[in-house]
C-alpha positions as CSV (number, residue, x, y, z in Angstrom):
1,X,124.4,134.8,81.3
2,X,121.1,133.4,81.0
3,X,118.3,135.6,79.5
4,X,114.8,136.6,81.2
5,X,113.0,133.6,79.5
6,X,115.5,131.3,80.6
7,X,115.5,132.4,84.2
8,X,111.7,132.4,84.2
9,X,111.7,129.1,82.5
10,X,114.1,127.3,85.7
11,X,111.5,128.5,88.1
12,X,108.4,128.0,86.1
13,X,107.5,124.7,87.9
14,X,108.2,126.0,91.3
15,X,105.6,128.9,90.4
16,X,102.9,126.7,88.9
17,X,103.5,124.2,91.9
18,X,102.6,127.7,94.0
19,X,99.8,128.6,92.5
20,X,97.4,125.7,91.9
21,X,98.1,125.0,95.6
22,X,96.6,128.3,96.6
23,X,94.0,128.4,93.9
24,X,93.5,124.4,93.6
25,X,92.0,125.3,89.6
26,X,94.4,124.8,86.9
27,X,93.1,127.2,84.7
28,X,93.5,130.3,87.3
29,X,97.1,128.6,87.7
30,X,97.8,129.4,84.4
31,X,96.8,132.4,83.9
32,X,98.8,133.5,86.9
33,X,102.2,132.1,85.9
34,X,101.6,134.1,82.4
35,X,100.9,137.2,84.2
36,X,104.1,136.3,87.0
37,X,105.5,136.1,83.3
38,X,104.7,139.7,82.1
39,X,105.5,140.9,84.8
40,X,108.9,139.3,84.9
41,X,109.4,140.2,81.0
42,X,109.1,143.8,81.7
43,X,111.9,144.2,84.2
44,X,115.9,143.6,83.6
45,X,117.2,140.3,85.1
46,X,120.7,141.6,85.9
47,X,119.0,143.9,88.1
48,X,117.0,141.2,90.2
49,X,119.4,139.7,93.1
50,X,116.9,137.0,93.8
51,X,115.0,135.7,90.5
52,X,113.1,133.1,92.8
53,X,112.4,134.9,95.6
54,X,111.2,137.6,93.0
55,X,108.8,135.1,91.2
56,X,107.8,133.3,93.6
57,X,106.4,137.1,95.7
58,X,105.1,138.4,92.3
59,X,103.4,134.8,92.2
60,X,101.8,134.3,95.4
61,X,100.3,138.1,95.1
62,X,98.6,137.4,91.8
63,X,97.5,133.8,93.1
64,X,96.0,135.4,96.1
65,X,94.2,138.6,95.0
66,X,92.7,135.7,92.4
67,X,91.4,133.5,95.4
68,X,89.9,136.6,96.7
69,X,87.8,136.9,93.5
70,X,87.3,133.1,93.1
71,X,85.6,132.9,96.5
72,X,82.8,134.7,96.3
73,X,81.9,132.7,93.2
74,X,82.0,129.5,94.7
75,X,79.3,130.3,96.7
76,X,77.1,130.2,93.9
77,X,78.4,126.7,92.7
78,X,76.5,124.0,91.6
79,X,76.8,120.8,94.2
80,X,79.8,119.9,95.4
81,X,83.1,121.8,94.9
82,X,86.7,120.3,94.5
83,X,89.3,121.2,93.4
84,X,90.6,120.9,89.8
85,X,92.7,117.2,89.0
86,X,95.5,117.7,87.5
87,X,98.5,114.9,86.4
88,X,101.7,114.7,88.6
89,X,104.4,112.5,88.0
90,X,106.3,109.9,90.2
91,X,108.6,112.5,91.3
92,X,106.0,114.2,94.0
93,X,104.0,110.7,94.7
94,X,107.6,109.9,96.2
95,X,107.4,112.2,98.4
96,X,104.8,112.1,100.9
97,X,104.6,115.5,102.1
98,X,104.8,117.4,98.3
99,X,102.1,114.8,97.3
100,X,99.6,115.2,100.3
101,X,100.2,119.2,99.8
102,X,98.3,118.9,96.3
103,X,96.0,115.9,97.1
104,X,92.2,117.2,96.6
105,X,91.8,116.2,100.0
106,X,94.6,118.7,101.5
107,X,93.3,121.3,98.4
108,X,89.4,121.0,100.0
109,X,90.9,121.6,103.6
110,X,92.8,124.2,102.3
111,X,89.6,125.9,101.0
112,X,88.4,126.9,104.4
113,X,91.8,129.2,104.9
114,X,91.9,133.1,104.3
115,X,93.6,133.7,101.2
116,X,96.8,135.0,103.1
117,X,96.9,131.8,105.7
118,X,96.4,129.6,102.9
119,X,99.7,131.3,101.0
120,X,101.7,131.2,104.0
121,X,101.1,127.4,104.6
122,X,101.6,126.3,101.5
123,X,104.8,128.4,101.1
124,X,106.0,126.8,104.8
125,X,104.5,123.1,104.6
126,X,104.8,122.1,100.8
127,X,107.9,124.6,99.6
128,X,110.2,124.9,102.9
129,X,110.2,128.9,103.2
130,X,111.8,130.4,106.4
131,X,109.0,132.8,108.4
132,X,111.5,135.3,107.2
133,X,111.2,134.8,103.4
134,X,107.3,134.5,103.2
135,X,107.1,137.8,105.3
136,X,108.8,139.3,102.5
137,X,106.7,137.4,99.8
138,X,103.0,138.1,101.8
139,X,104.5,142.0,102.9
140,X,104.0,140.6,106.3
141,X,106.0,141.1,109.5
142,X,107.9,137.9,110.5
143,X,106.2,137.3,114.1
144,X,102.7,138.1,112.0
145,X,103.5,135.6,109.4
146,X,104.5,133.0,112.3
147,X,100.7,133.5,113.8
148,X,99.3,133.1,110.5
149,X,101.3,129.8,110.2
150,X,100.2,128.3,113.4
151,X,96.9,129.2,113.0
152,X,96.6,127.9,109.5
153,X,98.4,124.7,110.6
154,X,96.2,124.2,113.6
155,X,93.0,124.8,111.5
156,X,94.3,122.3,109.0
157,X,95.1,119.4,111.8
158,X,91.5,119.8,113.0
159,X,90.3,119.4,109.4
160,X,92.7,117.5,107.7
161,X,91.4,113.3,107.5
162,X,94.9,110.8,107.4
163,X,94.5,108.9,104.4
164,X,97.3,106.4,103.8
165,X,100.0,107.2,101.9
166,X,101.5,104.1,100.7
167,X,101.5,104.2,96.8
168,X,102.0,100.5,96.5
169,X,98.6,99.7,98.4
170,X,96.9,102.6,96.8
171,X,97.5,101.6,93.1
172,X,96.6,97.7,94.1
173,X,93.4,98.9,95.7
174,X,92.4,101.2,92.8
175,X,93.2,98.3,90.3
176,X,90.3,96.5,91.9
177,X,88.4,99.0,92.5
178,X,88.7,99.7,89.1
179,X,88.0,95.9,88.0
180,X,84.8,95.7,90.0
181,X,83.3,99.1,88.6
182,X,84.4,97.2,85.4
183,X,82.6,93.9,86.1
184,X,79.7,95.1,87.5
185,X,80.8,93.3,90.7
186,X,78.8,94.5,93.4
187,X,80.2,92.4,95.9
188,X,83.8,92.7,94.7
189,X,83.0,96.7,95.0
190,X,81.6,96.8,98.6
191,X,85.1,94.8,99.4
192,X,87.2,97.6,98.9
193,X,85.0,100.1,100.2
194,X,84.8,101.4,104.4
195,X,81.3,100.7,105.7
196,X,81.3,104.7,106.1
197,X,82.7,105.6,102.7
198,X,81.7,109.0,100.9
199,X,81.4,109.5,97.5
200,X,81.5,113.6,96.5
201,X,80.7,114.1,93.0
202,X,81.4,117.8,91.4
203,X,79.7,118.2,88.6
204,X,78.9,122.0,88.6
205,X,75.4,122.0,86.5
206,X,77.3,121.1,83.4
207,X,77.3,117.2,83.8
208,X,75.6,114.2,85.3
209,X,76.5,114.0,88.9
210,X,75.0,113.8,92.7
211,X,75.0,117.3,94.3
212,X,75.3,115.7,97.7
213,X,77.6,113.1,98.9
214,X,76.5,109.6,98.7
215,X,77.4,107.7,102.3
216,X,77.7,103.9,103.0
217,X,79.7,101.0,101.0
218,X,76.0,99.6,99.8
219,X,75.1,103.1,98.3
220,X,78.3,104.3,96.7
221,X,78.9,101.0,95.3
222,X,75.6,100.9,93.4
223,X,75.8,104.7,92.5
224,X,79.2,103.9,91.1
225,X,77.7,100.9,88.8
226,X,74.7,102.7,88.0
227,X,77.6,105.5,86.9
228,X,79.3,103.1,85.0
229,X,76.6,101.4,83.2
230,X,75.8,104.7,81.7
231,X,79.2,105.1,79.6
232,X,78.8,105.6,76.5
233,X,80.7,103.4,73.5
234,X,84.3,103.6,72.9
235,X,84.9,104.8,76.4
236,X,88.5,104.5,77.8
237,X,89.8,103.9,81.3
238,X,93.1,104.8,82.2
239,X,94.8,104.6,85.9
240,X,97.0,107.6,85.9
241,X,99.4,109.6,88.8
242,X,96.4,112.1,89.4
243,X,97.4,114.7,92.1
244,X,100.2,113.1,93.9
245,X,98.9,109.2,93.6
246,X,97.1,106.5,91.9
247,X,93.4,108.1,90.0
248,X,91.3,106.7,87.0
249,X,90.5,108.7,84.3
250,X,87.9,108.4,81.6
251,X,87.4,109.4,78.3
252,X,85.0,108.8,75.3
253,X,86.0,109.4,71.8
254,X,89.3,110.7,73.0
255,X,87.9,113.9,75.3
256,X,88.0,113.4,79.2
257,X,84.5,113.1,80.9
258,X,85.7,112.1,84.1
259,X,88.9,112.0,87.2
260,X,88.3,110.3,90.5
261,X,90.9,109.9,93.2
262,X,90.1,107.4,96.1
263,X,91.4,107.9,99.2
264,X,92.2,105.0,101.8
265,X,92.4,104.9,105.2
266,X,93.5,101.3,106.5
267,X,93.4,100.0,103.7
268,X,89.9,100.5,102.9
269,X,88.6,103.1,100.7
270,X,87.3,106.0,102.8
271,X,86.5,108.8,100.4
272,X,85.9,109.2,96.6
273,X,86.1,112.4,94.9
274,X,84.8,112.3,91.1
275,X,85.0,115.7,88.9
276,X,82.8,115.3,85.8
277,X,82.5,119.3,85.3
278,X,83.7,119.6,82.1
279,X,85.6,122.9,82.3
280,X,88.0,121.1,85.6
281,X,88.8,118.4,83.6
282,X,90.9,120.7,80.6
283,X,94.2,120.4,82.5
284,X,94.4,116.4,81.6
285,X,95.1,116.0,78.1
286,X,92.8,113.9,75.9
287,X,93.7,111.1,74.0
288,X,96.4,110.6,71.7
């Protein structure tokens, strides 16, 4: 029979998938899954009929009452908020739905939920659980936890933009993208851009970056070379599966400075999120 660590350890992805979708930082996630892990550590296995269904409650609690407390500091945030990029591999960019359920786009969206609607649509639209089993995960009544769902999926279809999902013409675009920033090419850059695109840079006080969005191809584009003229030496550039698709990530001397995630909408890019805040950045591992 496998031991408590073993059990916890089949589920631990599940639990981490759970969390940074309600919390959208991967530092909170983090500390959740090691406190779902304390939790779990103090009680007997044998005894538990449902390990998952156990975790994943003991889970969503802890990642809830932590959105709760995480709310209220936002509103004292420097600039723009998003959510905290973290790596994913081709297994969820594969699939359309898991990857658009941890997209920064979806998270942002997401970020305009109640804690508890946000919990019950991620544990409906990204995981698969019945009305029944998040009832008994939220302590909810099942005809309660179907309004919550349909009001926290309607909210999110009002909200949500459509960005395209193919990875093929995702990854080409952000190669030239990429390119152009690279070059300098102005022209090249405006190419790939929608006349309407927006450019939202978090920062949070701690680094160099617009507290607004920057709007229109002309703008961003120049921003976005002005940006890249100011790298230091020795700085790296790396395309990398950055929540659920194609993102660039830059480093200097080895430490990350910077993620950004385009998103595309005919096959134009519509919307640009760049984190440069130092402390969202620890969950993408520096340089070998």
């Amino acid at each position: 029979m496998a031991n408590g660590l073993e059990v916890f350890n089949a589920h631990r992805e599940r639990l981490r998938g759970v969390a940074y979708r309600v919390l959208g930082r991967a530092a909170d996630t983090e500390d959740v899954v090691q406190d779902a892990w304390l939790r779990w550590s103090a009680v007997d296995p044998a005894g538990v009929d449902d390990p998952e269904a156990y975790l994943v409650r003991v889970t969503t609690r802890l990642a809830v009452d932590r959105l709760r407390s995480a709310q209220s500091r936002r509103e004292a945030y420097v600039g723009s908020w998003l959510p905290e990029p973290v790596l994913t591999g081709p297994d969820v960019a594969e699939r359309v739905a898991l990857a658009e359920s941890v997209s920064t786009a979806m998270l942002l969206v997401l970020e305009s939920l109640s804690p508890l609607e946000r919990a019950v649509f991620v544990l409906r639209e990204a995981f698969g659980y019945s009305y029944a089993e998040i009832a008994g995960i939220v302590e909810r009544s099942e005809p309660s936890v179907r309004q919550t769902a349909a009001r926290a999926r309607a909210h999110v279809e009002d909200h949500r933009v459509r960005y395209d999902t193919d990875q093929a013409t995702r990854a080409a675009v952000t190669e030239r993208f990429l390119a152009a920033c690279a070059g300098g090419d102005l022209r090249g850059l405006v190419e790939v851009l929608a006349p309407g695109v927006a450019l939202v840079s978090d920062g949070g006080g701690l680094a160099q970056a617009p507290r607004k969005p920057i709007l229109g191809a002309e703008l961003v584009a120049r921003a976005l070379l002005t940006f890249a003229g100011r790298t230091p030496d020795g700085m790296t550039v790396e395309i990398v599966e950055l929540n659920g698709g194609p993102g660039i990530v830059a480093r200097a001397g080895g430490a990350v400075v910077s993620a950004m995630t385009l998103f595309l909408r005919d096959g134009l890019i519509e919307t640009i999120h760049l984190i440069a805040n130092p402390e969202k950045l620890t969950a993408i591992p520096p340089a070998r």
